[in-house]
MIVOZA-985447 format. One record per residue (C-alpha): residue number from 1; residue in one letter; x, y, z. Coordinates in steps of 0.001 Angstrom, whole numbers, plus 500000, padded with zeros to 6 digits. Example, Ala and Ser with C-alpha at 12.3 -4.5 7.8 and 13.67 -1.06 7.14 Angstrom:
BEGIN
REC    n  res       X       Y       Z
REC    1    a  512300  495500  507800
REC    2    s  513670  498940  507140
//
This chain:
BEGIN
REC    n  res       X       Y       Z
REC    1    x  400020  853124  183115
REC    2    x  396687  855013  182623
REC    3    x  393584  852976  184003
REC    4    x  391446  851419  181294
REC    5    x  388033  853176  181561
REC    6    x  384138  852483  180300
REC    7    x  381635  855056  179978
REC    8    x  377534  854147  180656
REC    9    x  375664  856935  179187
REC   10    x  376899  859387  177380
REC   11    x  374345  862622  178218
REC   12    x  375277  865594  179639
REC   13    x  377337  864633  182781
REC   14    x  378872  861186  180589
REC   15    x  380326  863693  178141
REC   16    x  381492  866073  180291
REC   17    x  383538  863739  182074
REC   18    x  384840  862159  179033
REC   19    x  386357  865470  177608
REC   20    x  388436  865600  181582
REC   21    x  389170  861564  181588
REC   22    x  390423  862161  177482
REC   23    x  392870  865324  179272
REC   24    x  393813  863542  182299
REC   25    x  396968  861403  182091
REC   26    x  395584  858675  184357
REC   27    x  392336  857793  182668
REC   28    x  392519  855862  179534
REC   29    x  388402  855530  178106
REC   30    x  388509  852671  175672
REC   31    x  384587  852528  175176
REC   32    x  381231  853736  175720
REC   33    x  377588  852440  175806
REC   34    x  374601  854313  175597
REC   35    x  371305  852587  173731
REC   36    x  369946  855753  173170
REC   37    x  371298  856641  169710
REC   38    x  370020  860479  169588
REC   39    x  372581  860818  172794
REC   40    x  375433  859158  171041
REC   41    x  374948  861276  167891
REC   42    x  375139  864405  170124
REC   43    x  378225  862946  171482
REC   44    x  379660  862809  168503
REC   45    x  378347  866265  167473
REC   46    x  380126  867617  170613
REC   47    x  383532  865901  169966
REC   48    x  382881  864049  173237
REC   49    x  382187  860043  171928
REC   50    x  384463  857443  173135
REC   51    x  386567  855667  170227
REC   52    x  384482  852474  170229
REC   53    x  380908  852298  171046
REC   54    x  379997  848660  172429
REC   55    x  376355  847973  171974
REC   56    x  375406  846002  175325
REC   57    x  375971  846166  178858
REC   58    x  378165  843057  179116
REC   59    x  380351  843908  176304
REC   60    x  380887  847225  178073
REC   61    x  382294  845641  181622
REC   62    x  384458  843019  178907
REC   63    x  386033  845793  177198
REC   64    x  387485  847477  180570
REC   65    x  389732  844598  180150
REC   66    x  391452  843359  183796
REC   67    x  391298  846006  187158
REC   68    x  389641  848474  184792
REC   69    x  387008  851269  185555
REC   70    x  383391  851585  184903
REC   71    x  382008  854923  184922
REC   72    x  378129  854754  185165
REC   73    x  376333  858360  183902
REC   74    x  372998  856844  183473
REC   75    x  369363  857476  184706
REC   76    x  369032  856830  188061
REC   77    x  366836  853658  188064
REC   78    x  369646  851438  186020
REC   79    x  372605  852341  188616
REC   80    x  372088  849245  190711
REC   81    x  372284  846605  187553
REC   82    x  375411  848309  185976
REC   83    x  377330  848646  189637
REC   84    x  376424  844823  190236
REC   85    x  377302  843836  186548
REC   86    x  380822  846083  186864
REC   87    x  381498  844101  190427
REC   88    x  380872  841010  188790
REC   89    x  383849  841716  186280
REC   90    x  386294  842790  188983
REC   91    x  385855  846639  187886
REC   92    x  386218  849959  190048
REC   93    x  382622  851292  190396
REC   94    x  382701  855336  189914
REC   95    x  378899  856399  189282
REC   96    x  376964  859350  189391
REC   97    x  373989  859642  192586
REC   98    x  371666  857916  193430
REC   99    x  373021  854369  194022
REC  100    x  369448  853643  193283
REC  101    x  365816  854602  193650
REC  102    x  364786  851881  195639
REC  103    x  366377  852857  199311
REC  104    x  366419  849237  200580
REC  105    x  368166  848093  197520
REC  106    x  370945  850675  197866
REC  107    x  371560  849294  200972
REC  108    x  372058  845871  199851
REC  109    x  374308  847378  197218
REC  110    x  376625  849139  199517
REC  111    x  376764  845698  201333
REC  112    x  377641  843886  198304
REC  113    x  380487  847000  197039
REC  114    x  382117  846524  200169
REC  115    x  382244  842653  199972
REC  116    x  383683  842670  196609
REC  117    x  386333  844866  197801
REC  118    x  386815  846795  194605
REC  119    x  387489  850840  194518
REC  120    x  384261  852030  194465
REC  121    x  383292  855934  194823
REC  122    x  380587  858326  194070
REC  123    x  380787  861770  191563
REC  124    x  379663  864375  194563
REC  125    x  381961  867321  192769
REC  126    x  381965  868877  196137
REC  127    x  384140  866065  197887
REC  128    x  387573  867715  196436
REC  129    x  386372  871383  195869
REC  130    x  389129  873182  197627
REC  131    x  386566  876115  198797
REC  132    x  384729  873473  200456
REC  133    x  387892  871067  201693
REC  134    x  388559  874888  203495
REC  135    x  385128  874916  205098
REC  136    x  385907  871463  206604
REC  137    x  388875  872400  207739
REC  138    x  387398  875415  209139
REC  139    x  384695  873613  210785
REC  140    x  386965  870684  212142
REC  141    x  389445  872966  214018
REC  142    x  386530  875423  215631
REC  143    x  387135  878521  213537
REC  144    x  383620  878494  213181
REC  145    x  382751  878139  216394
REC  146    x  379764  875966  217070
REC  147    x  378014  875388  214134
REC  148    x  374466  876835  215269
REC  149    x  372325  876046  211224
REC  150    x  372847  875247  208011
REC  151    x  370653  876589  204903
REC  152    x  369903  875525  201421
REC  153    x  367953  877900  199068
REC  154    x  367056  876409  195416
REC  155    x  365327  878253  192953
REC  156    x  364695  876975  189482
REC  157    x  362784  878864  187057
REC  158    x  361249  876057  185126
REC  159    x  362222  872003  185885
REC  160    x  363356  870475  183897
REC  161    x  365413  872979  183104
REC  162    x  366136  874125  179927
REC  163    x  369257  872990  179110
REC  164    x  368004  869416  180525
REC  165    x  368466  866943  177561
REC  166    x  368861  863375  179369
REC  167    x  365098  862276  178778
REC  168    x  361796  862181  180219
REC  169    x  363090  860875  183821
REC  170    x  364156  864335  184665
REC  171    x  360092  865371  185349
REC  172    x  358991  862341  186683
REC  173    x  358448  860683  190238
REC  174    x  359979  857365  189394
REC  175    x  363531  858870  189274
REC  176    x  363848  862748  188343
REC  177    x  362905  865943  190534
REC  178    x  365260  868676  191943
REC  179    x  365784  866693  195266
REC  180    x  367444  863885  193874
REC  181    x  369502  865765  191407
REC  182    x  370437  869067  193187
REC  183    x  369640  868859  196687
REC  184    x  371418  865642  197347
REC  185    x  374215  867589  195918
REC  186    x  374099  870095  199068
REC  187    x  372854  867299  201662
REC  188    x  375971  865831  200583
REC  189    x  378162  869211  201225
REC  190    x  376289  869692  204715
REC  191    x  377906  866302  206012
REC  192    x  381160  866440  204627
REC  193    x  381552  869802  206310
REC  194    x  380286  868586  209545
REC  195    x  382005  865160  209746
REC  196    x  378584  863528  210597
REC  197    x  376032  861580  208222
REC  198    x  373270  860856  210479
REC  199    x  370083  862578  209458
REC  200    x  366167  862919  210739
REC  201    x  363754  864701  209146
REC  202    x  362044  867297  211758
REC  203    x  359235  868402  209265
REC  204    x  359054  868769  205530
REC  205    x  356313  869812  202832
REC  206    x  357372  868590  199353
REC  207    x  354127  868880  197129
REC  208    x  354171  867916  193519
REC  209    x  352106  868560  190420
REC  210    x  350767  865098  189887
REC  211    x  351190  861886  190749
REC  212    x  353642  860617  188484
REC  213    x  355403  864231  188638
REC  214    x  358578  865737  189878
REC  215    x  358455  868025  192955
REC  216    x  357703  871140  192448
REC  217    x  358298  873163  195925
REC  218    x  359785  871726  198948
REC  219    x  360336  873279  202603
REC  220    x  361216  870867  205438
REC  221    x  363889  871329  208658
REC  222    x  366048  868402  208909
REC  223    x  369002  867601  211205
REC  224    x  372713  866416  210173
REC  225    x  373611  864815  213807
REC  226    x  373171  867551  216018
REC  227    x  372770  870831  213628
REC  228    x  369686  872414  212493
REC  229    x  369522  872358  208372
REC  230    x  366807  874209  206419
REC  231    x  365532  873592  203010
REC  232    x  363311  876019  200606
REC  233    x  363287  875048  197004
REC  234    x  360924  875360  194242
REC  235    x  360299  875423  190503
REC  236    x  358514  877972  188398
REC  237    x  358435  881810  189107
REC  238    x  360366  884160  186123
REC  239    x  363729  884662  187762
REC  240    x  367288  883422  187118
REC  241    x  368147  879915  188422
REC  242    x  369128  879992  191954
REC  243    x  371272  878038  194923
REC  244    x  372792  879179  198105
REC  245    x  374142  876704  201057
REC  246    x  375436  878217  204426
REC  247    x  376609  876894  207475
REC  248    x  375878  879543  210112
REC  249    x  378592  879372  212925
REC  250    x  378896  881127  216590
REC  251    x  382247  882184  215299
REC  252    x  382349  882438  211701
REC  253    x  379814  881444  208884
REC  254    x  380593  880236  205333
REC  255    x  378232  879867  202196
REC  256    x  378371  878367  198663
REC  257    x  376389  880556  196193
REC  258    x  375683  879319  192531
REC  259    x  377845  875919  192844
REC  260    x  381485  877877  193108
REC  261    x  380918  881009  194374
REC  262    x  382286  880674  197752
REC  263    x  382617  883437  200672
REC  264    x  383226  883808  204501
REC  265    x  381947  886274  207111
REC  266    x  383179  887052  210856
REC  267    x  380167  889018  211372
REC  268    x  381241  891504  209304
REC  269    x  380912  891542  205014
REC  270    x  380931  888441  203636
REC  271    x  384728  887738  201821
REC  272    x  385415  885720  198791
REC  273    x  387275  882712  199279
REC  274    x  389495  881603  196361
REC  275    x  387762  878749  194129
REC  276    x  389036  877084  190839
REC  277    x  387537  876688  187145
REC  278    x  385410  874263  186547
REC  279    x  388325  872523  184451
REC  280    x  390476  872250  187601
REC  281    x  387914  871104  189577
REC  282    x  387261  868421  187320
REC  283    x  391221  867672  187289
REC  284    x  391043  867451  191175
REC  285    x  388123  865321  191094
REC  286    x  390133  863006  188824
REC  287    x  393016  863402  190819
REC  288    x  390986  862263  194114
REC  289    x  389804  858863  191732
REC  290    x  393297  858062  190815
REC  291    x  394117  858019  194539
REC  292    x  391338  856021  195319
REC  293    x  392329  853138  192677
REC  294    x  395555  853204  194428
REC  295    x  394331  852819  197522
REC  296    x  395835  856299  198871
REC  297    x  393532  858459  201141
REC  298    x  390787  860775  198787
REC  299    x  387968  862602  199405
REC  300    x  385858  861089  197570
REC  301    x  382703  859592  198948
REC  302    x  382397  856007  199396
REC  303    x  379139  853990  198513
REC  304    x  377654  854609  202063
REC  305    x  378814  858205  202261
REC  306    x  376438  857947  199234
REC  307    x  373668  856376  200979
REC  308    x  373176  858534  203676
REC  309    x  372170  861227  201411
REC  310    x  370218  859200  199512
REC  311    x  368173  857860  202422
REC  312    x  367154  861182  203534
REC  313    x  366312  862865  199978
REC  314    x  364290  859688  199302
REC  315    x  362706  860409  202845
REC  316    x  362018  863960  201569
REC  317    x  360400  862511  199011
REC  318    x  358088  859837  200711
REC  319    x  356763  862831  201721
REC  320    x  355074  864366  198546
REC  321    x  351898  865125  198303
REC  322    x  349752  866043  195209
REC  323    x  348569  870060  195597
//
């Protein structure tokens, strides 16, 4: 029997994965809640609306109906409400980063997930990317030697970016920035390929625009348990959109260009690896939730997997200064 599903917010990353949960035998999404009407209408546009819309929070988590799923694809700052309301109901918790803005209240959260005892995991697409379940692998049995650094190059020509339609929050302090929504993404990939989620922050220069502004350029050298991990990212300068992650081993290195582009190198030219489409990707990712529901093993990042990213990009961020 497919498991009943909810949908909180229905922008860009709601309605994507709608369209793989509506082509996925195992996912059943019987309504959707988004108070922002503009975004439901574009829903709609796209083909990519739930049948029902429900016009509250509560009657969302009532309409997933017994051991159903609540998939939370809303800004940042509402995560920690809608994960405590979907507990409350009994629900499976599957929700897009952060866990929250406030750090110390993510923590309390992750306390309170694990209480309930409830399937509970976080979207990091990387977590069943076969490329990257290879550089684990790789890493794990020493075919890359000792890892000796990692890197992580971002460059965005304008943020938000242009195709960026999910509202103001997306410039601001409070809950947008490219730290929170793509670095996290690669702070996340750094530990899963190490095994280890302990993280300091060495030194780091994030300066932003304004007060109430996003980041705008950010260098800093961090540590992921014992390895040495770089960050340069920035917004503004003509020139395509940009990201590049390697782990640098005494071995063998790997790297992750552009989200999917993924390669190896034994000191000599770097070699593709084989990836998948972004539709199979989102199948796997789907496939790695329906194990977690059943309680089989998945890759999927739990809550606290979750929160040790988020405690570090929020560190990154304490660090901002106007310039």
């Amino acid at each position: 029997m497919a498991h009943a599903v909810v949908i909180a917010g229905l922008g860009l990353m709601g309605r994507r994965m709608l369209g793989w949960m509506q082509a996925h035998p195992a996912f059943d999404v019987v309504a959707g809640f988004d108070p922002d009407d503009a975004a439901w209408g574009r829903a709609e546009a796209a083909g990519a609306a739930p049948a029902r819309r429900v016009h509250s929070l509560d009657a969302l988590v009532d309409a997933a109906g017994h051991a159903g799923v609540l998939y939370i694809a809303t800004p940042p700052a509402s995560h920690p409400a809608i994960v405590r309301a979907g507990l409350a109901r009994g629900l499976a918790i599957f929700c897009e980063k952060p866990l929250a803005i406030d750090v110390d209240d993510a923590r309390r959260l992750v306390v309170e997930a694990e209480a309930a005892g409830m399937p509970t995991a976080v979207n990091f697409p990387f977590s069943s990317m076969p490329q990257v379940q290879m550089f684990r692998e790789a890493c794990a049995a020493g075919r890359l030697g000792a890892p000796v650094r990692a890197a992580c190059i971002l460059h965005f020509s304008a943020w938000p970016r242009t195709w960026h339609t999910a509202g103001p929050w997306l410039s601001g302090a409070a809950e947008g920035g490219f730290l929170r929504e793509v670095f996290s993404h690669f702070a996340y990939l750094t530990q899963q390929v190490l095994g280890e989620a302990t993280w300091t922050i060495e030194s780091a220069d994030v300066v932003r625009p304004a007060p109430d502004g996003a980041e705008v350029s950010a260098a800093a050298c961090l540590r992921c348990g014992g390895t040495p991990v770089l960050l340069m990212g920035g917004a503004g300068g003509v020139a395509p959109d940009f990201n590049r992650w390697t782990l640098y081993g005494s071995r063998a290195s790997v790297r992750l260009t552009d989200w999917a582009v993924a390669e190896q190198s034994d000191g000599t030219d770097w070699t593709p690896v084989p990836g998948a489409s972004r539709e199979e990707r989102g199948a796997r990712q789907l496939e790695a939730l329906a194990d977690r529901l059943a309680g089989d093993a998945s890759p999927l990042p739990t809550l606290r997997d979750a929160l040790a990213v988020q405690e570090v990009v929020e560190g990154l961020i304490r660090r901002a200064r106007v310039g």
